[in-house]
TORKOL-4160 file (C-alpha; in steps of 0.2 Angstrom, whole numbers, padded with zeros to 4 digits, m for minus):
89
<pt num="1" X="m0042" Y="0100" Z="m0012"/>
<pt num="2" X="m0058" Y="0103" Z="m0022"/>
<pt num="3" X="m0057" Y="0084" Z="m0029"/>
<pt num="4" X="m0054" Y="0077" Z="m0013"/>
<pt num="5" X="m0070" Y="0083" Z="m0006"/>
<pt num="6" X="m0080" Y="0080" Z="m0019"/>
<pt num="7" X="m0073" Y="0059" Z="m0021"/>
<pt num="8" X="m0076" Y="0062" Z="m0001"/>
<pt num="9" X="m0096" Y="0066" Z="m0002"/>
<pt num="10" X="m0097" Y="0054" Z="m0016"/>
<pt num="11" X="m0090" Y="0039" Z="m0008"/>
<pt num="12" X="m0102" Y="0043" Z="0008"/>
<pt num="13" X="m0116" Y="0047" Z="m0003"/>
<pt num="14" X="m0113" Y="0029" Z="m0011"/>
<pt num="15" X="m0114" Y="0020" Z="0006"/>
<pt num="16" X="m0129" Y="0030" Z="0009"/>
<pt num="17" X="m0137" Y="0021" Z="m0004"/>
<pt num="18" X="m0133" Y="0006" Z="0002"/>
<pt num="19" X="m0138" Y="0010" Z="0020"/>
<pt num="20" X="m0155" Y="0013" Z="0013"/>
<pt num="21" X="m0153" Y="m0004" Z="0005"/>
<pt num="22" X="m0149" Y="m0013" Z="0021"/>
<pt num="23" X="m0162" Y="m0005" Z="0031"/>
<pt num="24" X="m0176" Y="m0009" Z="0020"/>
<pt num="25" X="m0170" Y="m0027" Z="0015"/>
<pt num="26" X="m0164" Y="m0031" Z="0033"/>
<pt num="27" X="m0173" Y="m0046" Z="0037"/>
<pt num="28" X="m0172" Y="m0046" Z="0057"/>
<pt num="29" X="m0171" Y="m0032" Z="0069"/>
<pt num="30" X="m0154" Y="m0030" Z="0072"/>
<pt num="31" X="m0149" Y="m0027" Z="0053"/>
<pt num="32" X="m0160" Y="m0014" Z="0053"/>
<pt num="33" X="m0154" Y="m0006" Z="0070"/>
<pt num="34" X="m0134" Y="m0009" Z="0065"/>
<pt num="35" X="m0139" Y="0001" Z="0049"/>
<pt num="36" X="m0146" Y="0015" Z="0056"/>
<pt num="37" X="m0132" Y="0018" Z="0068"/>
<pt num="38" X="m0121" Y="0014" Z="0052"/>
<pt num="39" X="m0131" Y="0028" Z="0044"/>
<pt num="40" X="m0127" Y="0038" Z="0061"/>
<pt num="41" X="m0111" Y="0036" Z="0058"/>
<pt num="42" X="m0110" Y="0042" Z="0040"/>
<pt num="43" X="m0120" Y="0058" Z="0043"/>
<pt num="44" X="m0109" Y="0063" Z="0057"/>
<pt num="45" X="m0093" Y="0059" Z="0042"/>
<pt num="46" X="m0102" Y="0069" Z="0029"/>
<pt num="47" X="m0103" Y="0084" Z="0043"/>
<pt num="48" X="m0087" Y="0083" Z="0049"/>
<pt num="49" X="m0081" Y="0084" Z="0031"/>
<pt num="50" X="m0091" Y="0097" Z="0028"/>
<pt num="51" X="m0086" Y="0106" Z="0044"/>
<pt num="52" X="m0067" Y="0104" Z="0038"/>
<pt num="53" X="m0068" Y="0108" Z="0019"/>
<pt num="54" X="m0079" Y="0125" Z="0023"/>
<pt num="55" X="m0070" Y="0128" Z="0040"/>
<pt num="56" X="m0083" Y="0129" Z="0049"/>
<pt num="57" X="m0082" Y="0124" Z="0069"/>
<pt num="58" X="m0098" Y="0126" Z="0072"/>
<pt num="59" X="m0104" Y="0111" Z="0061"/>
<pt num="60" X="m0089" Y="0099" Z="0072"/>
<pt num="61" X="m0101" Y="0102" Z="0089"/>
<pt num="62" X="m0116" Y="0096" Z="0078"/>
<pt num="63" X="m0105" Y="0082" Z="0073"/>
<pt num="64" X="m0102" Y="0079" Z="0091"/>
<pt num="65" X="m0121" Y="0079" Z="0096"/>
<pt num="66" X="m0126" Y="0068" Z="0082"/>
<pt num="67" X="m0112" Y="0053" Z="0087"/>
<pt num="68" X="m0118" Y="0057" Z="0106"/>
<pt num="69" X="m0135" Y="0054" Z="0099"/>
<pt num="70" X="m0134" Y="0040" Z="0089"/>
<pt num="71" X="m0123" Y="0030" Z="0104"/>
<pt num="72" X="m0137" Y="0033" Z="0117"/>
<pt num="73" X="m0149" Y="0024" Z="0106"/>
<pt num="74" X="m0137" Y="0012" Z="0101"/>
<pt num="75" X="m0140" Y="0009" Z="0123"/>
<pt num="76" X="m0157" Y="0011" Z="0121"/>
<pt num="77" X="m0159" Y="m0003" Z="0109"/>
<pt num="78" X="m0148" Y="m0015" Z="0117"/>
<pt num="79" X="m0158" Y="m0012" Z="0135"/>
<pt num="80" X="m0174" Y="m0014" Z="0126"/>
<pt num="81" X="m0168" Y="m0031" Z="0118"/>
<pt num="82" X="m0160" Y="m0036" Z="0136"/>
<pt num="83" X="m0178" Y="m0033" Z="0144"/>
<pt num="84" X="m0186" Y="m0046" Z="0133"/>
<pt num="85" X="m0193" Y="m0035" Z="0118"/>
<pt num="86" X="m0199" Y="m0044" Z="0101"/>
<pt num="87" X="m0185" Y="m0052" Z="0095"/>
<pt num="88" X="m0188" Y="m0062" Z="0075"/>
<pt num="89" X="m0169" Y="m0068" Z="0075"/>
C-alpha cells in the first residue's frame, strides 16, 4: 500500500508541474483561471490521499472546504466575465 501512495503523490506532483506550466504560459484569461481551479482540484486529490493513506478524517473536511472554495470562485470568475470584465480572448 506503501507503493501505491507514493505512485499516487508522484503522479499528482507531476500534474502539479504542469499546472504551473499552464498557468504561467496561459496566453488568455481563461487558461489561467481553468488552471487554477485544475490546481484546486489537485490539491484537494493530494489531501484526500493523504487523508486516506494516514487515516486521518480530519484532513477529508479540509478537502471538503478547499473544493467548496475553489467552486465559488469558479462562480466568481464566470460573473465577473458575464458583467463585462477585461476579456484578451
Amino acid at each position: 500500500m506503501h507503493y501505491i501512495y507514493l505512485i499516487t503523490f508522484g503522479l499528482l506532483s507531476i500534474a502539479l508541474v504542469l499546472i504551473f506550466a499552464r498557468l504561467l504560459i496561459g496566453p488568455t484569461l481563461p487558461d489561467r483561471v481553468v488552471a487554477l481551479e485544475l490546481l484546486a482540484t489537485v490539491i484537494v486529490a493530494m489531501t484526500g490521499t493523504y487523508a486516506i493513506f494516514h487515516d486521518r478524517s480530519n484532513f477529508i473536511d479540509v478537502a471538503i472546504v478547499a473544493a467548496l472554495t475553489a467552486f465559488l470562485a469558479a462562480i466568481g470568475f464566470a460573473r465577473f466575465l458575464e458583467r463585462g470584465g477585461p476579456r484578451d480572448d
